[in-house]
TORNU-33297 format. One record per residue (C-alpha): x negated, y negated, z negated; residue in three letters. Coordinates in steps of 0.5 Angstrom, whole numbers, plus 500, padded with zeros to 3 digits. Layout:
 east north  up  aa
    X     Y   Z ALA
...
//
This chain:
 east north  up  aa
  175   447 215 UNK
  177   452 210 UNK
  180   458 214 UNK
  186   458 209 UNK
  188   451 211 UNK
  187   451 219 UNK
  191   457 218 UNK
  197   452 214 UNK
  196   447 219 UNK
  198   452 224 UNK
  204   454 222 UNK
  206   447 220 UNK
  207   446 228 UNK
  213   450 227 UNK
  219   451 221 UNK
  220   458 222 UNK
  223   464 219 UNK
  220   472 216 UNK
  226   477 214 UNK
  228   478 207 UNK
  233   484 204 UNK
  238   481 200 UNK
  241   484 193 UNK
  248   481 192 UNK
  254   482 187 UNK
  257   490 188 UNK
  264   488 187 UNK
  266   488 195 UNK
  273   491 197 UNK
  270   498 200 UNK
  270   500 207 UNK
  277   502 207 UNK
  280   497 204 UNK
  276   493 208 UNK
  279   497 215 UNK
  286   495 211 UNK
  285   488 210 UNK
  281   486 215 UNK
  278   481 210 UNK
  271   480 209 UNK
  265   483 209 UNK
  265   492 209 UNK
  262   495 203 UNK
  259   502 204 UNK
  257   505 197 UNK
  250   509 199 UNK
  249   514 193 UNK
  242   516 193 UNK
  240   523 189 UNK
  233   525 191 UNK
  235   531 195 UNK
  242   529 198 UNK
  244   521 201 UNK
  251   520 200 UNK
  256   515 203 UNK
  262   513 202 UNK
  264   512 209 UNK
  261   514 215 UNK
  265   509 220 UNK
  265   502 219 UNK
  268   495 224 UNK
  263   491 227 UNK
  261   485 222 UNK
  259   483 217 UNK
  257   490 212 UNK
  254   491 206 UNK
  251   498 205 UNK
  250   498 196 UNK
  245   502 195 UNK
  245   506 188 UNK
  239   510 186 UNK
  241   517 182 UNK
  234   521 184 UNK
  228   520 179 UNK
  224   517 184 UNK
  223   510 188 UNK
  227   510 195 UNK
  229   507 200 UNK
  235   506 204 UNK
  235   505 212 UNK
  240   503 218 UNK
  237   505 225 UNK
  239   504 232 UNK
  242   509 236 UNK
  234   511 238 UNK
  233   513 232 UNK
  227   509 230 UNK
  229   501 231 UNK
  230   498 225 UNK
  237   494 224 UNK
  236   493 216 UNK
  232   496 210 UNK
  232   495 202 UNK
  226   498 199 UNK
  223   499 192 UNK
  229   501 190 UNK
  229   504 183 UNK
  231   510 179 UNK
  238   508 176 UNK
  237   501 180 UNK
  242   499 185 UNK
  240   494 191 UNK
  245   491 197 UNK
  243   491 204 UNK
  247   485 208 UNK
  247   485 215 UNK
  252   484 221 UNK
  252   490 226 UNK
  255   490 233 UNK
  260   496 235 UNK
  256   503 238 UNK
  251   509 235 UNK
  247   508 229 UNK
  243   512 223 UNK
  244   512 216 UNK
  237   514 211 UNK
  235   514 204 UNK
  228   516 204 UNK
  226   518 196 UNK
  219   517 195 UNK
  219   512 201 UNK
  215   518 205 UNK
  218   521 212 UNK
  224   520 215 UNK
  229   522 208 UNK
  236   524 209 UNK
  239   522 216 UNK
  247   521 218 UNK
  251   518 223 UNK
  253   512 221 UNK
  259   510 227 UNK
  261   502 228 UNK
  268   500 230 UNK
  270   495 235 UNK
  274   490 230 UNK
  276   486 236 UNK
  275   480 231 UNK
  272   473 234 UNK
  266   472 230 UNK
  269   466 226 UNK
  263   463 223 UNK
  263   457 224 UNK
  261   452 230 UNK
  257   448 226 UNK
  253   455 222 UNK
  252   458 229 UNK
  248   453 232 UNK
  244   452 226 UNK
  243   460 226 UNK
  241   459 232 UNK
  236   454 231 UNK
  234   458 226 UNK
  232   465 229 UNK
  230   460 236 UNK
  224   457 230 UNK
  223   463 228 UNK
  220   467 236 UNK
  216   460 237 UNK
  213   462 230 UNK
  211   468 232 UNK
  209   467 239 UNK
  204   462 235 UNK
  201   467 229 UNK
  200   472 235 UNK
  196   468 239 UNK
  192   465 234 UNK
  192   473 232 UNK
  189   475 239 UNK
  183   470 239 UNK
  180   471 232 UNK
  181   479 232 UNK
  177   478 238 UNK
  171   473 235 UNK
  171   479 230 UNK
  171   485 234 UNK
  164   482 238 UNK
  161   481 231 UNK
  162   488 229 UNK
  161   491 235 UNK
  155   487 235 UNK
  153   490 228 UNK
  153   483 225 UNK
  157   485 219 UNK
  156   479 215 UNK
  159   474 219 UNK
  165   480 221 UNK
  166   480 213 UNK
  166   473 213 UNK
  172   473 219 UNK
  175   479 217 UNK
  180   476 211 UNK
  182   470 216 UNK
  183   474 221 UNK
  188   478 218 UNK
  191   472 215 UNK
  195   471 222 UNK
  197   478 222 UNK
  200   478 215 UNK
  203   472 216 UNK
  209   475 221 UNK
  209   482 216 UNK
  216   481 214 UNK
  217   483 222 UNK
  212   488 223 UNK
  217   493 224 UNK
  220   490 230 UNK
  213   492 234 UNK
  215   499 233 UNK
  208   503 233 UNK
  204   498 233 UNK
  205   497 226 UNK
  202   504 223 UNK
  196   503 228 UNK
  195   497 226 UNK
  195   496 219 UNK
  196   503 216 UNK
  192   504 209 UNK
  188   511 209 UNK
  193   513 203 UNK
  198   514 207 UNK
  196   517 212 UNK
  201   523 213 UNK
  197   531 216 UNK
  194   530 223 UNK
  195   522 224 UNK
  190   518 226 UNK
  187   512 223 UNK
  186   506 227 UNK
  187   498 225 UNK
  185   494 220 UNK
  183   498 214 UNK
  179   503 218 UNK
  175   498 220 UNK
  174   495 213 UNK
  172   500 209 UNK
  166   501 214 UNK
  165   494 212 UNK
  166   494 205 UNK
  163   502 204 UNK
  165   506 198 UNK
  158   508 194 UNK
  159   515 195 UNK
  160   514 203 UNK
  157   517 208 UNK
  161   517 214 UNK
  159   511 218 UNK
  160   510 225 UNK
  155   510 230 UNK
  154   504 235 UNK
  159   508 240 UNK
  165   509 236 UNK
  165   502 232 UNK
  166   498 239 UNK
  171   504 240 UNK
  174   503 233 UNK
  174   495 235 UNK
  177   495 243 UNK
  183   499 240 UNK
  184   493 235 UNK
  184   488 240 UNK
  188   492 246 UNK
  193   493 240 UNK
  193   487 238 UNK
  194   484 245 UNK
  200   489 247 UNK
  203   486 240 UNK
  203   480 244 UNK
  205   482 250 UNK
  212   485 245 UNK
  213   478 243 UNK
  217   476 249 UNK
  222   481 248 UNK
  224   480 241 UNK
  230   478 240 UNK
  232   476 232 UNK
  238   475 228 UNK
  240   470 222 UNK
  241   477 217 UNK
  234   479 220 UNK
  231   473 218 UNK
  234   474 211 UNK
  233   481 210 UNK
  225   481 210 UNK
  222   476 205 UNK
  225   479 199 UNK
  222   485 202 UNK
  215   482 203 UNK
  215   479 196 UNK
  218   486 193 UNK
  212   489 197 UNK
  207   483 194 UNK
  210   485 187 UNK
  210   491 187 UNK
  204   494 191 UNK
  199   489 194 UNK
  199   486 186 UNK
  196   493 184 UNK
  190   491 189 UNK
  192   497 194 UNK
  192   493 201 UNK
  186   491 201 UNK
  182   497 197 UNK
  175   496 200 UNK
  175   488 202 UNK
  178   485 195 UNK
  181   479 200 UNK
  188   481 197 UNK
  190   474 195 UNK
  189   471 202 UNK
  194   477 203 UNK
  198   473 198 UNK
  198   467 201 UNK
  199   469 208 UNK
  207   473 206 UNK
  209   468 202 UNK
  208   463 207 UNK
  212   467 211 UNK
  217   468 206 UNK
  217   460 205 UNK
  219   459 213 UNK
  223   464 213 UNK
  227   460 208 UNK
  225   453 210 UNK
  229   455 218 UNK
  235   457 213 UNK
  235   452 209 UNK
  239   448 212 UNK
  245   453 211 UNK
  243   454 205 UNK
  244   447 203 UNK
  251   446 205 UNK
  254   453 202 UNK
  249   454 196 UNK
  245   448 194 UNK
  244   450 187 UNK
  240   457 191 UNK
  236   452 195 UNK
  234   447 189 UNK
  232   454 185 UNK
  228   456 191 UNK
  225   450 192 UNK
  221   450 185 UNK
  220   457 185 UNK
  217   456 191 UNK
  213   450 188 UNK
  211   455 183 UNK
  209   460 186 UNK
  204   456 191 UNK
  201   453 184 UNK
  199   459 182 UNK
  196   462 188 UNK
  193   455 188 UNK
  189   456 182 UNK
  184   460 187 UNK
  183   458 193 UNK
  176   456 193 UNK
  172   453 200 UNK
  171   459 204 UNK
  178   461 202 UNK
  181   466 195 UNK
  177   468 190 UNK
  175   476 191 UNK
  181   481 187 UNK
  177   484 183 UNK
  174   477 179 UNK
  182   476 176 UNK
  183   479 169 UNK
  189   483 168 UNK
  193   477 164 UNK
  191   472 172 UNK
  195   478 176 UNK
  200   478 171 UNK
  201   471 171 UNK
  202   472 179 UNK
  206   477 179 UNK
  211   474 174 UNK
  211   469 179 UNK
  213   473 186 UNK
  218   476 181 UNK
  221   470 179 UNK
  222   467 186 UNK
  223   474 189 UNK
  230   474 185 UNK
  233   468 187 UNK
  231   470 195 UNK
  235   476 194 UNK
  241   472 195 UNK
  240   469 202 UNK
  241   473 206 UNK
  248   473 202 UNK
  249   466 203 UNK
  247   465 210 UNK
  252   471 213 UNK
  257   472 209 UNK
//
């Protein structure tokens, strides 16, 4: 059976959900205004310049908030909401452009938090404090909405238990083969393997550490950081010509043992998560912008070439994430669900063009006008996605 297909006959078992950062309309009422009124979602202008993050209010009520996000530095940035601890991420938007503006939609209890912008998408930016009030509202989503929210995040745990499970199983087959030095038959595992890793991606950061150890590419490795996972496994696997540094039998079943522990301390972590429906919109379109703007240029998978399994496994996650809202979707804006629908559809045409039996064809065979065409379709499916988050919260 083709890898691809077992690997959607999985993810069928469960309607799920990923994680999708929402762009929304910035003509809100600003926090104040909002504290006055208390009407509607709290607006906190966030103005990004490179050297300095500025916002409009550093105090917000417990809600719904949209941080607006406005790119004033001559590099691309990103913006953060972090926990009290100062490493849980409660919501991001990325890929923010110069002279763009993006919108971070997310509900948010009362308690401590942290504000970042990060020019350069490197390091930990410009941090603030970023206190949220007790509003002493009732939540007036309706009881109807609740449950279907409910649901949806209730879909989206059962669907990440199973993804990491099939995770733990193939990264094992994997590692036995490249400990064992049978390198085709690892090259051949590898790509499937990940496949149920990147499928869960829009999450990735709610494991925390785990994430860099695992699947930390070697251009961003900062000073002193150790590299582990995936990728350092894949350029033994696909060697650069000039490569030397070869591992020994010893340091190669090290490099796998690790993956394998940290892939089982992933599920392990799996238990505990808990979700929420702005999380599980504010992640696809930031797995979709990533695609786009990053894993496009052939980056993710350097050595190994086997990006478009990459591709799939995001945009079926993006597609459950879309797929467990949907029913919310469909009362408040049914027009969005119907142009998600085709875009979808589109995309999945496109991507379809290449499977071939053993999975995708290999990057680096696509001519520059092929990967062009598969980017205008993530971009094409990327903004309507924008506004889920929007419309399933606010």
């Amino acid at each position: 059976m083709n890898p691809t297909t077992r690997r959607r006959l999985a993810t069928s078992l469960v309607v799920a959900v990923a994680l999708i950062g929402a762009c929304t309309d910035n003509t809100k009422e600003s926090a104040s205004d909002t504290e006055e009124t208390g009407e509607g979602p709290t607006t906190v202008e966030v103005t990004d310049t490179g050297s300095d993050c500025t916002l409009s209010a550093t105090e917000a009520p417990s809600g719904n908030i949209v941080f607006s996000v406005t790119n004033e530095g001559s590099e691309i940035t990103e913006f953060y909401l972090l926990a009290e601890d100062g490493k849980a991420i409660i919501g991001e938007v990325e890929n923010i452009g110069p002279g763009l503006s993006r919108d971070l939609v997310l509900r948010a209890d009362p308690g401590s938090y942290f504000t970042a912008c990060v020019p350069g998408m490197t390091g930990d930016g410009h941090r603030g404090d970023f206190t949220v009030t007790d509003s002493g509202e009732v939540d007036a989503t309706s009881e109807e909405m609740k449950a279907l929210e409910a649901a949806a995040t209730t879909q989206y745990k059962d669907y990440v238990a199973q993804q990491v499970g099939i995770l733990v199983t193939e990264t094992k087959e994997f590692a036995d083969a490249y400990i064992a030095g049978d390198d085709d038959k690892a090259r051949a595992l590898y790509a499937p393997a990940r496949t149920y890793w990147e499928s869960i991606e829009p999450v990735a950061e709610s494991f925390g550490d785990l994430d860099p150890r695992l699947d930390l590419r070697e251009a961003d490795l900062e000073e002193g950081q150790e590299w582990t996972g995936w990728h350092q496994i894949e350029k033994q696997l696909w060697p650069p010509a000039d490569f030397t540094d070869l591992d020994t039998p010893e340091e190669r079943a090290e490099m796998a043992d690790q993956l394998v522990a940290d892939t089982e301390e992933l599920a392990s972590r799996v238990e505990d998560l808990t979700f929420s429906a702005d999380q599980l919109g504010n992640g696809a379109k930031e797995l979709l912008d990533e695609v786009a703007t990053g894993k496009v240029t052939g980056e993710e998978e350097f050595w190994s070439h086997t990006d478009l399994w990459d591709f799939q496994a995001n945009v079926d996650g993006a597609r459950l994430a879309y797929q467990a809202l949907r029913p919310i979707v469909l009362i408040k804006d049914k027009e969005l669900a119907d142009t998600l629908d085709e875009e979808f559809a589109a995309l999945q045409a496109e991507l379809g063009q290449y499977e071939t039996a053993d999975g995708f064809r290999y990057y680096t065979e696509l001519t520059a006008e092929q990967i062009k065409q598969l980017s205008d379709s993530v971009n094409a499916l990327g903004e309507p996605l924008s506004n889920l988050t929007a419309v399933v919260v606010l």
